[in-house]
N, C-alpha and C positions, 0 to 999 in steps of 0.2 A: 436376679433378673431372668429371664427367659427370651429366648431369642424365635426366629422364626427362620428357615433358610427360604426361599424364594428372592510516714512519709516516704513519701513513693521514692524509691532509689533514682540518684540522677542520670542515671544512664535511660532509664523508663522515661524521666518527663521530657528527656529532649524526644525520645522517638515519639512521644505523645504528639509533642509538634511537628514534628516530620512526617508523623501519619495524615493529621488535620489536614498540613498544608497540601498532602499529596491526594488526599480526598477531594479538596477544594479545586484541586487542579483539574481533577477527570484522568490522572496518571493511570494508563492501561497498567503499568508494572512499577509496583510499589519498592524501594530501594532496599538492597540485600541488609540484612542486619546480623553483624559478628553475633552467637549465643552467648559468651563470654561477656559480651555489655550487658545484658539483661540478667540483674540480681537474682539468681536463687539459689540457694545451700543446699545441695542435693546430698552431701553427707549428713546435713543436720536431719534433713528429712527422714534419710535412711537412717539414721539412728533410732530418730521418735518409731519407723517401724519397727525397729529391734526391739523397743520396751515394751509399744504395745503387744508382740508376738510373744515375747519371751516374759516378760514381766507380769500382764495382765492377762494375754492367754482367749479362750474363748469370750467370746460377748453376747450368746444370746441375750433375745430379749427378757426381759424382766430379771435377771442373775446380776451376782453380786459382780462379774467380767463387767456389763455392762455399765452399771452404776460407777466401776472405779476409773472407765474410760471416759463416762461425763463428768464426773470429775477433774481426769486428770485434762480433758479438753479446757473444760472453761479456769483452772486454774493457769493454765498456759496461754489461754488467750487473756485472760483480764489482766497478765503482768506485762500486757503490750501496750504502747501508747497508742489512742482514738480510739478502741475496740471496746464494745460493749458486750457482755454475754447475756443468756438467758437458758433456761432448762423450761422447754413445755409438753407437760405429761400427755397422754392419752389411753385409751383403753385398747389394746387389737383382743378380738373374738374370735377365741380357737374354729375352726371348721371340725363339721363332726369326720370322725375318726382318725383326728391327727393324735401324736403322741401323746403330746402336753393337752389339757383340757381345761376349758374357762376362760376366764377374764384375766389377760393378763397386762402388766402397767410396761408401757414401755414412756417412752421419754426422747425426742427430737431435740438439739443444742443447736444454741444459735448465737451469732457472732454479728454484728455491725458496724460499721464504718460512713459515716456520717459522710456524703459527697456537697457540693455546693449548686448541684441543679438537683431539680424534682425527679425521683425515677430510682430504683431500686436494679439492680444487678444482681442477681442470685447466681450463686457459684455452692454447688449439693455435692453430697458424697451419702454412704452408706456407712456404719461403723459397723452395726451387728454382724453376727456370722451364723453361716449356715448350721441345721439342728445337727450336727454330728460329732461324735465324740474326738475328743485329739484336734478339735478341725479350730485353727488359729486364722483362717482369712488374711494372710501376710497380702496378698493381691486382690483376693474378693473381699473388700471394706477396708482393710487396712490401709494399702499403698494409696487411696483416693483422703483416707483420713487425714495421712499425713502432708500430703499433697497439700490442703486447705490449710492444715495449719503453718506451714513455711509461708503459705500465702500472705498468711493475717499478720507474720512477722516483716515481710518484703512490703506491704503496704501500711504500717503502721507511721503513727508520726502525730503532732499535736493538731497539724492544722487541718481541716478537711479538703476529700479530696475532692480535686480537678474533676467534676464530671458529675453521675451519678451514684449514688449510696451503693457501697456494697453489701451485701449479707451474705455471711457463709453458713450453711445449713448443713448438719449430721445428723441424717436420719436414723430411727430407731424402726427395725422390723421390718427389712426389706424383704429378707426373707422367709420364703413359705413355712409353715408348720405340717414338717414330713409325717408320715407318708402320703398323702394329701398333694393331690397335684397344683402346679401353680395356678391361680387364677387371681387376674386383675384384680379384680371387685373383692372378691372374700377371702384369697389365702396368699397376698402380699405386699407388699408396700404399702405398712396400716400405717406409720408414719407418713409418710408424702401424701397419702390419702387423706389423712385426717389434716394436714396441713392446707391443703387444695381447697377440701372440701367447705375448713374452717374461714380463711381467706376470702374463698367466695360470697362464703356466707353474709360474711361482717362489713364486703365490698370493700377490700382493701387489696385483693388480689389485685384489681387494676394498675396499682402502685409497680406492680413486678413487669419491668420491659425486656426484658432476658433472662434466661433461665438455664445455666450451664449447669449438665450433668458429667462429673468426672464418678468410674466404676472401672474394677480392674485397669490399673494402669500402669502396674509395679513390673509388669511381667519382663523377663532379659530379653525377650526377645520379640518387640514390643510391635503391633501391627494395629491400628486402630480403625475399626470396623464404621465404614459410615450411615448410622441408622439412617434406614431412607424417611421414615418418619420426622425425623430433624428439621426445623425451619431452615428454606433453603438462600437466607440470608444470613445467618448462623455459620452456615456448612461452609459459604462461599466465604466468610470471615477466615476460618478456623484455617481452610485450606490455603488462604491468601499469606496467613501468619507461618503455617508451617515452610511454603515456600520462601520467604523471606529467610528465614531461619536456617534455608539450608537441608531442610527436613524433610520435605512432600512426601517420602516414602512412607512417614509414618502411617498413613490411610493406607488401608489394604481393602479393598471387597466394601460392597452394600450389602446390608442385612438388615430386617424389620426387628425392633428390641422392646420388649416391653420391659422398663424399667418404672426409676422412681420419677422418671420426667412426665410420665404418660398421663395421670391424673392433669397435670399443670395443662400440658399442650390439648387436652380435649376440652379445657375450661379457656383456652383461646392463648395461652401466656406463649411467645417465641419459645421454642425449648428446642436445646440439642444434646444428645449424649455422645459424651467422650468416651469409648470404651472400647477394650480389648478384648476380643471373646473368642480366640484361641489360644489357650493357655496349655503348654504342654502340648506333645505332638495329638493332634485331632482333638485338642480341648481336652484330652485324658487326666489333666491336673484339677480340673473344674470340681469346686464341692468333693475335692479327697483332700486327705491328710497329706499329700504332696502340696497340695497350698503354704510353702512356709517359705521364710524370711530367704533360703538358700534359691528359692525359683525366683527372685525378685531382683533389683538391682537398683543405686544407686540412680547409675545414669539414666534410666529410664523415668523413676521419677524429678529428674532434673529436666528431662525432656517436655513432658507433660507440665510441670509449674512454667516454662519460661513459655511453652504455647500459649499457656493461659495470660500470662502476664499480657504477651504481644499482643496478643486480643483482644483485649478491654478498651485503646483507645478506638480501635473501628467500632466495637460495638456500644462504645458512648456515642458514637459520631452517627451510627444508622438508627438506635432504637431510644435514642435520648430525646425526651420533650422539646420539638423546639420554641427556645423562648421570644 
């Protein structure tokens, strides 16, 4: 990314109802909610980081890292109940004078979960990792990767769910091919590109009424950036759930992000990113070899899954068809 400075656990489906009704009501201040009622494994999570960092190791695009992380992605999501996988390839186009040269195949995984209204929920991450040698992404694609999939396990279950479809998406190729500086269009996000672009195309992207980006979110010391670009129904969800939770602090600062949301939101789709973007004091962990499993923490990706959980039933209830 590049920045700019300028079955649903029952503790979820009663807050489900307690959000409805408190929407319904016009409640200026939505009621406190223990974090501890809200399902997520935050050791399991942190573990799935340990294997990806220590086990798999680097993931650029088109390498054998990558290939055994889609793998090991959709073989842990199809052992879930209601989850569908899928692997869809593409091509990204080296920029001239980047390291690597030509066509190379990269590959976006995808995850679904059948809901019982029309409407699709997108919840993205990144898995690759930046072109550098040693360089494991424990926070930049990692910590977001593993985040989704605890997701897929805390929402699994036979029947579908209460609201609209979810889809969880790992993109392939977020990042630039060094030394080649970042640019939108032609040296980053060929995945979420080619997914936008494909969507648009075939007129199905209408199908998508939200679009959460979780990126860097492992970090210990965890401050989450609020892209000003972000739908400002989205922002006002996210922010409403964190204070419920107990949390508010987690926002720190406005900053303008260009990520893997930014195709989505210039093609009209709601999009906001979740994301941490000082890592290590003044960002100095960012894209080095300090990126690993020991800068990350548990609790922080325990913070960022149960944000997200709390926030799915407002954002069925604002961006969901009404029938």
């Amino acid at each position: 990314m590049r920045i700019f400075r300028h079955t649903i656990p029952i503790s979820l489906s009663v807050f489900i109802i307690a959000t409805l009704i408190s929407c319904a009501g016009n409640d200026p201040k939505p009621p406190a909610i223990d974090p501890a009622s809200i399902s997520f494994d935050e050791q399991r999570a942190f573990s799935d980081l340990a294997y990806l960092c220590n086990e798999i190791g680097t993931r650029r695009i088109g390498t054998n890292g990558s290939k055994r992380t889609q793998e090991w992605i959709t073989s842990t999501v199809s052992a879930l109940s209601g989850w569908t996988s899928s692997i869809d390839s593409f091509v990204a186009v080296t920029p001239k004078n980047s390291r690597r040269r030509g066509e190379i195949e990269g590959a976006n995984v995808f995850a679904k979960r059948q809901g019982t209204k029309p409407g699709e929920i997108w919840i993205c991450s990144h898995y690759d990792t930046f072109d550098k040698p040693g360089f494991v992404g424990a926070n930049d694609g990692g910590s977001s990767t593993v985040v989704l999939l605890e997701l897929a396990r805390q929402l699994q279950g036979e029947q579908p769910l209460n609201g609209m479809s979810i889809v969880l998406c790992w993109f392939d190729g977020e990042e630039s091919f060094p030394p080649v500086p970042w640019n939108d269009n032609v040296n980053s996000t060929f995945g979420s590109r080619f997914v936008a672009n494909t969507k648009n195309d075939d007129g199905t992207l209408k199908d998508i009424k939200a679009f959460v980006l979780l990126d860097m979110v492992g970090d210990k010391q965890l401050g989450l950036v609020k892209d000003s670009t972000s739908h400002g129904g989205l922002k006002k969800i996210f922010e409403q759930s964190s204070q419920q939770l107990g949390d508010g602090n987690i926002f720190v600062g406005q900053k303008k992000v260009s990520d893997d949301h930014i195709h989505f939101r210039k093609l009209g789709v709601p999009t906001i990113d979740i994301i941490d973007f000082n890592f290590g004091p003044a960002n100095s962990y960012w894209h080095t070899t300090k990126d690993v499993l020991e800068n990350t923490s548990a609790e922080s990706l325990g913070r960022i899954g149960r944000l997200v959980l709390v926030s799915l039933p407002a954002i069925n209830a604002k961006f969901g068809v009404k029938l």
